[in-house]
C-alpha positions as a printed NumPy array, in Angstrom:
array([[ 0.   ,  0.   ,  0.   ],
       [ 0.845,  3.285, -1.033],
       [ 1.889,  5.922,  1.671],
       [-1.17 ,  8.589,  1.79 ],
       [ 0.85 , 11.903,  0.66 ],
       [-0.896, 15.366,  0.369],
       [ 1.133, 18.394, -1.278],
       [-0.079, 21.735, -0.722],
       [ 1.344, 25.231, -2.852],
       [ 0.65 , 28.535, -2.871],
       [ 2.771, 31.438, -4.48 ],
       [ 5.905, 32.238, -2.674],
       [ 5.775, 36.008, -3.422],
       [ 3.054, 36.062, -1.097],
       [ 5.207, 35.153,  1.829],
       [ 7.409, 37.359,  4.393],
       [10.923, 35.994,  3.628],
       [10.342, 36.692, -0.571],
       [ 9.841, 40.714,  0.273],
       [10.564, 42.171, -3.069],
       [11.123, 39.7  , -4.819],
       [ 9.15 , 38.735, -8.328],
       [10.69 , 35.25 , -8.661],
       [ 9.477, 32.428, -6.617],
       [11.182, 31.508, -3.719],
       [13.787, 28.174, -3.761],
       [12.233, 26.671, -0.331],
       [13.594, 23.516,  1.504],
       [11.37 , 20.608,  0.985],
       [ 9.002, 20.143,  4.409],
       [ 7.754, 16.438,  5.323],
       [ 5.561, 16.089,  7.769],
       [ 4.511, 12.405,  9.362],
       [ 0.962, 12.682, 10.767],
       [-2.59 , 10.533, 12.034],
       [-5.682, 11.289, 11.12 ],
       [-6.89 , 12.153, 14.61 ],
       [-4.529, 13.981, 15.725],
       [-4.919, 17.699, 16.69 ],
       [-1.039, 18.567, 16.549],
       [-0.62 , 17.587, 13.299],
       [-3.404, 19.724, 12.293],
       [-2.182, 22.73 , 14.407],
       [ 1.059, 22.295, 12.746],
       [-0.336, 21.875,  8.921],
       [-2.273, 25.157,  9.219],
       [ 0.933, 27.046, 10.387],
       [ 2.767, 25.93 ,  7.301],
       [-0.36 , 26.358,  4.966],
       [-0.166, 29.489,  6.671],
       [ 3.162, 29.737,  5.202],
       [ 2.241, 29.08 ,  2.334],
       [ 4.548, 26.646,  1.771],
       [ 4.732, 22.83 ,  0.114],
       [ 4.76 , 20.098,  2.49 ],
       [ 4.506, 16.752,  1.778],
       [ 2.076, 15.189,  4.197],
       [ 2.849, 10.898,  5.258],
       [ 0.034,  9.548,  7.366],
       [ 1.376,  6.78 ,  9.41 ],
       [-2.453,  5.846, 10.868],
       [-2.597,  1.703, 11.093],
       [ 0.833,  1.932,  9.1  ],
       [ 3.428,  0.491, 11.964],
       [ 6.217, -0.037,  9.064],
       [ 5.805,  3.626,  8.014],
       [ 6.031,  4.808, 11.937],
       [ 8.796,  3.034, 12.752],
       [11.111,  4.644,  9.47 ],
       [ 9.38 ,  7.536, 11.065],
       [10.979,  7.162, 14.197],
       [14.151,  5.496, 13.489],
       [14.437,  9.147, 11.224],
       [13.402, 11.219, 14.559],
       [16.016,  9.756, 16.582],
       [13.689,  7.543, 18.482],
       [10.572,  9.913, 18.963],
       [ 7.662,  7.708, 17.634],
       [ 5.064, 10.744, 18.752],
       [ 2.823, 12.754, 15.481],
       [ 3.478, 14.718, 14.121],
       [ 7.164, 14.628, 13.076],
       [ 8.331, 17.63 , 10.665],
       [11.341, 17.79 ,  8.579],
       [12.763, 20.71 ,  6.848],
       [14.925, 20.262,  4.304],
       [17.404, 17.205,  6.095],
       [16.867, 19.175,  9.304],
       [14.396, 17.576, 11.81 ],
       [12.339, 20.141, 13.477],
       [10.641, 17.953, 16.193],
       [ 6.664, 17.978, 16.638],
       [ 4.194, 20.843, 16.808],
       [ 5.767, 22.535, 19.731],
       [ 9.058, 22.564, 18.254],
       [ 7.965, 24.374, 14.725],
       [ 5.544, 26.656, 16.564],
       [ 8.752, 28.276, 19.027],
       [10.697, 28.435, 15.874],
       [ 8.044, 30.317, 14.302],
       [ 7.794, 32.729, 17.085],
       [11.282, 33.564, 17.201],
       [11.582, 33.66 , 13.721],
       [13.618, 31.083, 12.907],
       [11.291, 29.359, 10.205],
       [10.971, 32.276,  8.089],
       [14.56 , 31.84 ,  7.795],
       [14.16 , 27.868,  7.476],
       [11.695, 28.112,  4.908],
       [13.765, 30.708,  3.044],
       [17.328, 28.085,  2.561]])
């Protein structure tokens, strides 16, 4: 079975970090591993849609292969969701919404 992937775009001049710029901004690629029930996973998809960036979404719901690749990734953490930017691992919900407040992701998003 095929992993369920869900790819969301929007245009990157639209964004903070592409400020006078015409061309569309080169952004890192974002994975996130989610369930379907889970609230933090949709707390953290709406910050990136909010974004406006391109995430690749892998639910790992009934999918204990997928979770574990998932986890042996995240350094053990086997919790959802699990976000990747570029090769960088971000953590969970928590972890992208503190690097949003102190800026950092702009400047993720932007590499």
């Amino acid at each position: 079975m095929v992993p369920h992937r869900t790819s969301f775009t929007r245009d990157a001049r639209a964004l903070p970090f592409a400020r006078g710029s015409d061309q569309y901004a080169e952004m890192s690629k974002i994975t996130i591993y989610t369930t379907i029930f889970c609230p933090y996973c949709v707390m953290a998809k709406q910050l990136l849609k909010r974004k406006g960036v391109t995430f690749e979404e892998i639910d790992v719901t009934g999918k204990p292969a997928l979770r574990q690749e998932m986890a042996a990734k995240a350094g053990g953490r086997s919790t959802v969701p699990q976000i990747w930017i570029g090769r960088t691992h971000v953590g969970g919900c928590d972890d992208l919404y503190a690097l949003d407040r102190t800026g950092q992701l702009d400047r993720m998003l932007a590499d």
